[in-house]
C-alpha positions in Angstrom: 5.8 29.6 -9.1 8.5 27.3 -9.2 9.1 23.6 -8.3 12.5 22.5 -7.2 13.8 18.5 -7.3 16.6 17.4 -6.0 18.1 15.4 -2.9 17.9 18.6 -0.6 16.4 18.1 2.7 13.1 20.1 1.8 11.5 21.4 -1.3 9.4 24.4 -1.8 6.6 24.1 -4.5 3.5 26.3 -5.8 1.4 28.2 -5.1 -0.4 27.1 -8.2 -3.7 27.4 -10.2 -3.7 24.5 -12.5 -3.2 20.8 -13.0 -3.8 19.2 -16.1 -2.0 16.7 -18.7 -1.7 13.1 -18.4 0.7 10.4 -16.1 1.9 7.3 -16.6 1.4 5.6 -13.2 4.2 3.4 -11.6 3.3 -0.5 -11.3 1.2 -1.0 -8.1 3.2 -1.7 -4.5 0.9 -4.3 -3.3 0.7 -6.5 -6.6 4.5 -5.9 -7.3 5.4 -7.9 -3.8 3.1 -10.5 -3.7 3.9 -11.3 -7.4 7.7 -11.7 -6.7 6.9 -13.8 -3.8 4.3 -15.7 -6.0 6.9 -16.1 -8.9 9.6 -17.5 -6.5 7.3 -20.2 -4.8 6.5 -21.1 -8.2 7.7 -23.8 -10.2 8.7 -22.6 -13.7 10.6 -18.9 -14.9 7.7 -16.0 -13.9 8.8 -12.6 -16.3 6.8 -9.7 -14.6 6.1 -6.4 -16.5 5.7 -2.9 -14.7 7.3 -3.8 -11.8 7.3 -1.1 -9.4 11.1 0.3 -9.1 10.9 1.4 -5.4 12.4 0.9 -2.1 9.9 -1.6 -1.1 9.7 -3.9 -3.9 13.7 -3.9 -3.5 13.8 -4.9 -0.4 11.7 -8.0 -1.6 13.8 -8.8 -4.5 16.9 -8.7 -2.3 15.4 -11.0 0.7 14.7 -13.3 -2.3 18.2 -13.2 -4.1 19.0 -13.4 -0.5 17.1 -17.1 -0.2 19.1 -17.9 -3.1 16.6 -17.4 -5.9 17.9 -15.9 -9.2 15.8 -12.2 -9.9 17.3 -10.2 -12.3 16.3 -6.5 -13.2 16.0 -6.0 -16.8 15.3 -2.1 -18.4 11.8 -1.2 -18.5 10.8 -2.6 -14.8 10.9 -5.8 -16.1 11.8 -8.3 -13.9 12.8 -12.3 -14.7 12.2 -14.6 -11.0 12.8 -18.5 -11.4 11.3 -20.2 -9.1 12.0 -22.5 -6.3 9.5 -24.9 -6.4 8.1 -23.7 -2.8 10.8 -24.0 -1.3 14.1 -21.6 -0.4 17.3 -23.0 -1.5 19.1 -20.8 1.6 17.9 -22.2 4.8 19.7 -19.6 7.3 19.2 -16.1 6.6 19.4 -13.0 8.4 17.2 -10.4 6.3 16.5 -6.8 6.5 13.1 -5.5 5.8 13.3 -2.1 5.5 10.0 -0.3 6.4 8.2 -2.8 4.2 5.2 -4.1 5.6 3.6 -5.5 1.8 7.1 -7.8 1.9 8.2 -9.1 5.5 4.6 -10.3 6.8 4.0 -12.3 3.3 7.4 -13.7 3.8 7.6 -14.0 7.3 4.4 -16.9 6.7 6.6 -18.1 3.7 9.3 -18.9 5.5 8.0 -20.0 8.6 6.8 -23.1 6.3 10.4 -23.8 5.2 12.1 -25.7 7.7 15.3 -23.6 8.5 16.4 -20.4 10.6 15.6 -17.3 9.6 16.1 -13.8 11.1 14.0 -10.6 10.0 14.6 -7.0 11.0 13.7 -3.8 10.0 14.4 0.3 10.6 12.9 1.3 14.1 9.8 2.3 12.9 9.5 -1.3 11.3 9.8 -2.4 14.7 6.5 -0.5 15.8 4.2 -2.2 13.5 2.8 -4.8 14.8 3.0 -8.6 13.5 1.8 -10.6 16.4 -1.8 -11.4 14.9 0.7 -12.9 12.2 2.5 -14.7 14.7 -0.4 -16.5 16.5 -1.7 -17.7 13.1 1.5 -19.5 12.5 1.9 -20.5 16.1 -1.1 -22.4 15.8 0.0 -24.5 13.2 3.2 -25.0 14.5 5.8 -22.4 13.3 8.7 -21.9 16.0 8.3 -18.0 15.9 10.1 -15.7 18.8 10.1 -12.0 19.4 13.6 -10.7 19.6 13.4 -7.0 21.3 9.5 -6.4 22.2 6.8 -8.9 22.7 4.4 -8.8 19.5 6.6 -6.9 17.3 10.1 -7.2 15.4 12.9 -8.1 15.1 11.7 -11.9 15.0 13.5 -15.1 14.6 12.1 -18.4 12.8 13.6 -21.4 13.9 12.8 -24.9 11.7 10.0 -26.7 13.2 7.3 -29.7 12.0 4.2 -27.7 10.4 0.8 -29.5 11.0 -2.7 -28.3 10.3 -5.0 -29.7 12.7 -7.3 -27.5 12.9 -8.9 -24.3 11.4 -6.6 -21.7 11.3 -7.9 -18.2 13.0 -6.3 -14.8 12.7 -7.4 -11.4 13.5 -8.4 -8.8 10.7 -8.9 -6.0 12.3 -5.4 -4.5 12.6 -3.8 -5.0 8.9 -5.0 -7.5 6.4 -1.8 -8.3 5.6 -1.6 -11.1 8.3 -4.4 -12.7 6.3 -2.9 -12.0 3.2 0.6 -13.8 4.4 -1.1 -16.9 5.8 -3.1 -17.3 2.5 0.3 -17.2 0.5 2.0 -19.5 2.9 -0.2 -22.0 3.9 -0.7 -23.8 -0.1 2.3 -24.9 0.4 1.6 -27.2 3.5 -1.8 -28.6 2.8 -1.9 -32.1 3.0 -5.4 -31.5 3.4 -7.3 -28.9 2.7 -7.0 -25.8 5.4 -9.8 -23.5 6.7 -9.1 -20.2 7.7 -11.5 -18.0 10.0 -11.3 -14.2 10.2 -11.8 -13.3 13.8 -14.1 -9.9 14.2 -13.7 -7.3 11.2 -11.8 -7.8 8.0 -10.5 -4.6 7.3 -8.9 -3.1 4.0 -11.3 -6.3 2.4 -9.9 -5.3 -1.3 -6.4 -5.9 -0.2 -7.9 -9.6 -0.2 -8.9 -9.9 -3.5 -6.1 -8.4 -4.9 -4.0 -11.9 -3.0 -7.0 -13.9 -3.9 -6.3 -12.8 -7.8 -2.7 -13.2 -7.9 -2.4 -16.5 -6.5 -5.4 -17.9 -8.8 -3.1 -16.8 -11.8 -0.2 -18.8 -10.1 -2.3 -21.7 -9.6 -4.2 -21.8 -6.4 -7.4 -20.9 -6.4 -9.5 -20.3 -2.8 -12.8 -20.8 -2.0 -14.5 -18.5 0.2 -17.4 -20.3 1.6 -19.0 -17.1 3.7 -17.3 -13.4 4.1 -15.1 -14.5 7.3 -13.8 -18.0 5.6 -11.4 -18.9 3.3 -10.5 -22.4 2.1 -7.3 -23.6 0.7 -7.2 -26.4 -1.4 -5.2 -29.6 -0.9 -2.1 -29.7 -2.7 -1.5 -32.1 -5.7 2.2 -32.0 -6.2 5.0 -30.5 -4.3 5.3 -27.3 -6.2 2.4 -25.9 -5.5 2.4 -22.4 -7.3 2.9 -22.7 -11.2 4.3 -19.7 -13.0 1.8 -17.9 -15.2 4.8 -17.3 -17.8 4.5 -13.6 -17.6 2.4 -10.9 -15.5 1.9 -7.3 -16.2 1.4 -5.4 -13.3 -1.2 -2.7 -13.2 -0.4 1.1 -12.3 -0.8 1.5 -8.4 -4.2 3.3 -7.8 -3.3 4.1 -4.4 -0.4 6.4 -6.4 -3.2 7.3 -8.7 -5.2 9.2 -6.0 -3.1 12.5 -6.1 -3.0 13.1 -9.8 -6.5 12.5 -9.9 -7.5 14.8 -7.0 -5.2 17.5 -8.6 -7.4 17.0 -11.6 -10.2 18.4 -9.3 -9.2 21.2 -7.2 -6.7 22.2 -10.5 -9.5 22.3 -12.9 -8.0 19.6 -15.1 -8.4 17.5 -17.3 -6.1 14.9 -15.3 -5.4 11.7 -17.0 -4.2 8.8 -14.8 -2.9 5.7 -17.0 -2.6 1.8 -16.2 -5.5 1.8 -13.8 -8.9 2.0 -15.1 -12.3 0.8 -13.5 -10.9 -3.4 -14.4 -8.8 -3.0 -11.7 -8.4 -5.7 -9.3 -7.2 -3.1 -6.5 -9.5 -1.5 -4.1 -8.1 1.7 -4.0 -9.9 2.4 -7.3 -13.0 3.8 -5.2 -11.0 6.7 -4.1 -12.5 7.8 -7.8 -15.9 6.9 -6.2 -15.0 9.4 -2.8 -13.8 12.6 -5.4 -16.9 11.9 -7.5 -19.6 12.2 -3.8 -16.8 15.6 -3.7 -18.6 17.0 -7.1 -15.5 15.6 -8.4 -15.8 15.3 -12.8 -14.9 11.8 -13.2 -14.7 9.6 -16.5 -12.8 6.1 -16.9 -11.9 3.2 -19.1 -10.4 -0.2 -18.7 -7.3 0.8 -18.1 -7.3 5.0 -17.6 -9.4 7.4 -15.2 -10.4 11.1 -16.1 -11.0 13.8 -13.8 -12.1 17.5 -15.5 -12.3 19.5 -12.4 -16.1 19.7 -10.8 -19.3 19.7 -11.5 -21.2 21.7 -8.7 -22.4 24.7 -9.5 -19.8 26.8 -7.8 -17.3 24.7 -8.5 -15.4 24.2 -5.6 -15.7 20.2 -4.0 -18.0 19.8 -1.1 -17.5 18.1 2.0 -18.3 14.3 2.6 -18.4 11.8 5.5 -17.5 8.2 4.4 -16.6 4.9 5.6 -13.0 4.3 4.1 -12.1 0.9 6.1 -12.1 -0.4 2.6 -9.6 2.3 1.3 -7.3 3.6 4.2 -4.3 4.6 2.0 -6.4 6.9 -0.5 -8.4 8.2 2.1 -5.0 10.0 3.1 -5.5 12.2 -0.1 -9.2 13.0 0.8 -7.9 14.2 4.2 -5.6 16.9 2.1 -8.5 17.5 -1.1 -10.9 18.4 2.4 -8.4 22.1 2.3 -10.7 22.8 -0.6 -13.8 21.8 0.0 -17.0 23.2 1.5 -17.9 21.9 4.5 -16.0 19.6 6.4 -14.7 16.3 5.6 -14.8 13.4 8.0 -13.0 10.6 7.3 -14.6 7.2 9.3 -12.9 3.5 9.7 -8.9 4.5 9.7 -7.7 2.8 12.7 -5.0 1.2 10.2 -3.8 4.8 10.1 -2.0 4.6 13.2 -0.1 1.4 12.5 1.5 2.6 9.1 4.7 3.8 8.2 4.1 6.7 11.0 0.8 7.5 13.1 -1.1 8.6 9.9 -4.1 10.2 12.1 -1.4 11.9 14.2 0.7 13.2 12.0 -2.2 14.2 9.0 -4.1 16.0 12.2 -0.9 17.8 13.3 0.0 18.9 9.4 -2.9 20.1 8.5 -3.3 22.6 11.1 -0.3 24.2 10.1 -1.7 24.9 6.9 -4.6 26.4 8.4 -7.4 23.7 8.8 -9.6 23.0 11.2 -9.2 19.4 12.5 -10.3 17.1 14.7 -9.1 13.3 15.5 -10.2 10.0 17.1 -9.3 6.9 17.7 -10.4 5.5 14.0 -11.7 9.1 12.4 -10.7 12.7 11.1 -13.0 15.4 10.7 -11.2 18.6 8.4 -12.8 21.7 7.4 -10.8 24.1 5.0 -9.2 27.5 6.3 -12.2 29.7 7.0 -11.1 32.3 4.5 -8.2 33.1 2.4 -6.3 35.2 5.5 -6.3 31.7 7.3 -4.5 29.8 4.8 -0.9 29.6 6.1 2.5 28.5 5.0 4.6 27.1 8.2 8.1 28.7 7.5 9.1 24.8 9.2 7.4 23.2 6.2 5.5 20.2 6.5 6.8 17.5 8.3 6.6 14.0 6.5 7.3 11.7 9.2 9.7 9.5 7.1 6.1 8.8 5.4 6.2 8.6 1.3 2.2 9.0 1.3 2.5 12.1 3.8 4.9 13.7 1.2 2.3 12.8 -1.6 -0.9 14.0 -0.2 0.2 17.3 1.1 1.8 18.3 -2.6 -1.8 18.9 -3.3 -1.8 21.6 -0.8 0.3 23.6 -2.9 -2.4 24.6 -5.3 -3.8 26.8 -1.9 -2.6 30.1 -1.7 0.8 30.0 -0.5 4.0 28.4 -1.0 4.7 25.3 0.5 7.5 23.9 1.7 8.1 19.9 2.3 10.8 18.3 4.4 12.5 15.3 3.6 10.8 14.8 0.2 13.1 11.7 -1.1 11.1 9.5 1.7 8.8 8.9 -1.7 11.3 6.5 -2.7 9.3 3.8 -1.4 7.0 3.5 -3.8 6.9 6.3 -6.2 10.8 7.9 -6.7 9.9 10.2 -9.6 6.7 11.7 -8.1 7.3 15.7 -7.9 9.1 15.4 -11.3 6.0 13.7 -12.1 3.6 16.4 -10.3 5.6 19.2 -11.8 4.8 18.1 -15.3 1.2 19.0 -14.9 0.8 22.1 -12.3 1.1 25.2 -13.4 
């Protein structure tokens, strides 16, 4: 039983029997970006603590630096951002976003507000993910947006252009809530009057909402949501809009969190997750909620959850079917905890899978058969049921495949306390959010 870390093209880890200790989770992707973003609209120096240290966050601290703001890394993911007052002091900039989606749609709004030229391109895969619901929400208020390569997607140039709200603002939420999430951000900074935005047909990934709605109250703006599809944005009083809060410690990412705690459930545990607790402000805190309907043992505080393997009487997790519009990047980790379950799985409301960092539904489906589950896939659903019996567990000498896709590399390290060795191709691609995860794992299997 032996776990091997290093930059080689694959690693091979279990099988093993037991998980248990405690981790100190890395600050959370999605409140790390729309902080730094938040801190440099600000007025005022903003010193964030727990920072997440990933490739994502540094893509937005170099767009920023980029714009000409001053962010400087200090030990300790501590981070020091002075603010611009709301706006960019660089007013021509050709920026690369990575595979980023939590920093170029947020900044894509940002600077479509600024009056200059802008350019933003990403790897190819960036260039998949669609950004046109974005798009039409700034076209409607005036932002001089065009698609360079293909029509609703990037590579995009902004070109300066006169911003006026007329009228209520309407975008889509059905694909990724980050389009909302970008035009609430943005828009505070051009309301001469106060701006009504309209959600057109479902909201999905609704938490992802509130965690923008939190942040930007503790930089200032505070939104009113008169009914579920309707946000209001208040008019501005001064030209620097967002004020810095001074300092903000970033929670642990729960979506991170979802591993360690499943591991303290099919590994017997007890698995203590810390820097996310049941006062968190992200969504993906529910995924506690899912392992707990599993039979899952589950205990938490303000700022730590528990899990001490299961509870049913033969111990093993049983299957579930759930609704997980509301958490589609921890429902990944279900999908992989189904292996050991009774009964199968079915994981409803996941469309967003397909417009991620790789077709999640796809590729999850595709994965998990080689392992030796039974699977079947929709449009917006999985169904998995574990290997029959022991024989049918399998361990594909080709490894698993992780599609370039840090949360594929996560979730399928749990299927290493099956039977078999496992082997995982390209496991650095967790460098976008979590570098030091299978040091991390390997301090707690056994």
């Amino acid at each position: 039983m032996s776990v091997l870390i290093s930059a080689l093209p694959s690693i091979e880890i279990g099988p093993f029997t037991r998980a248990q200790g405690s981790i100190v989770l890395p600050g959370s992707k999605s409140i790390s970006n729309r902080a730094l973003l938040l801190a440099a609209l600000s007025s005022g120096q903003t010193t964030l603590t727990n920072l997440l240290d990933a490739d994502d966050t540094q893509v937005m601290r170099n767009a920023l630096r980029t714009l000409g703001l001053s962010v400087i890394d200090q030990p300790n993911n501590v981070c020091i951002v002075n603010g611009c007052g709301g706006q960019f002091p660089v007013r021509e900039a050709d920026l690369f976003m990575g595979n980023a989606g939590t920093a170029i749609r947020p900044l894509t709004a940002a600077l479509a507000m600024q009056g200059g030229n802008y350019r933003l391109s990403g790897v190819a895969r960036m260039h998949e993910r669609p950004i046109r619901d974005l798009v039409d929400g700034l076209r409607q208020v005036g932002a001089d947006i065009a698609y360079e390569l293909q029509e609703g997607y990037p590579p995009i140039q902004i070109s300066s252009a006169n911003i006026q709200i007329k009228d209520v603002v309407k975008v889509r939420g059905d694909v990724s809530s980050q389009f909302l999430t970008a035009l609430l951000m943005a828009l505070p900074l051009v309301a001469t009057e106060p701006v009504r935005i309209e959600v057109i047909g479902e909201l999905i990934s609704r938490p992802y909402i509130e965690i923008t709605l939190k942040l930007m109250a503790r930089f200032g703006v505070n939104i009113a949501c008169p009914d579920a599809q309707s946000f209001v944005i208040p008019k501005k009083t001064s030209d620097a809009v967002y004020k810095s809060p001074g300092q903000l410690s970033v929670e642990g990412d729960a979506s991170s969190a979802s591993y360690f705690l499943a591991l303290g459930a099919i590994g017997g545990g007890p698995v203590r997750v810390l820097g996310v607790g049941k006062d968190s402000i992200q969504g993906d805190v529910a995924f506690a909620d899912a392992l707990a309907l599993m039979g899952a043992d589950i205990t938490a505080g303000e700022d730590w959850i528990e899990v001490s393997g299961v509870k049913n009487a033969d111990g093993k997790l049983n299957g579930i079917t759930i609704d997980c519009t509301e958490i589609p990047d921890a429902a990944m980790t279900l999908a992989v905890a189904a292996l050991f379950a009774d009964g199968e799985t079915r994981l409803n409301g996941i469309a967003s899978w397909r417009v991620k960092e790789t077709d999640r539904i796809a590729a999850m489906a595709k994965e998990l058969k080689k392992v030796g589950a039974i699977v079947e896939e929709g449009a917006d659903y999985i169904v998995v049921s574990a290997p029959k019996k022991l024989d049918d567990w399998r361990s594909p000498s080709e490894g698993i495949d992780t599609y370039d896709d840090h949360r594929m590399a996560m979730c399928f390290s749990l299927a290493a306390l099956g039977p078999n060795t496992l082997k995982i191709n390209d496991p650095n691609c967790v460098a976008k959010t979590f570098p030091t995860y299978f040091a991390e794992f390997a301090k707690i299997v056994s």
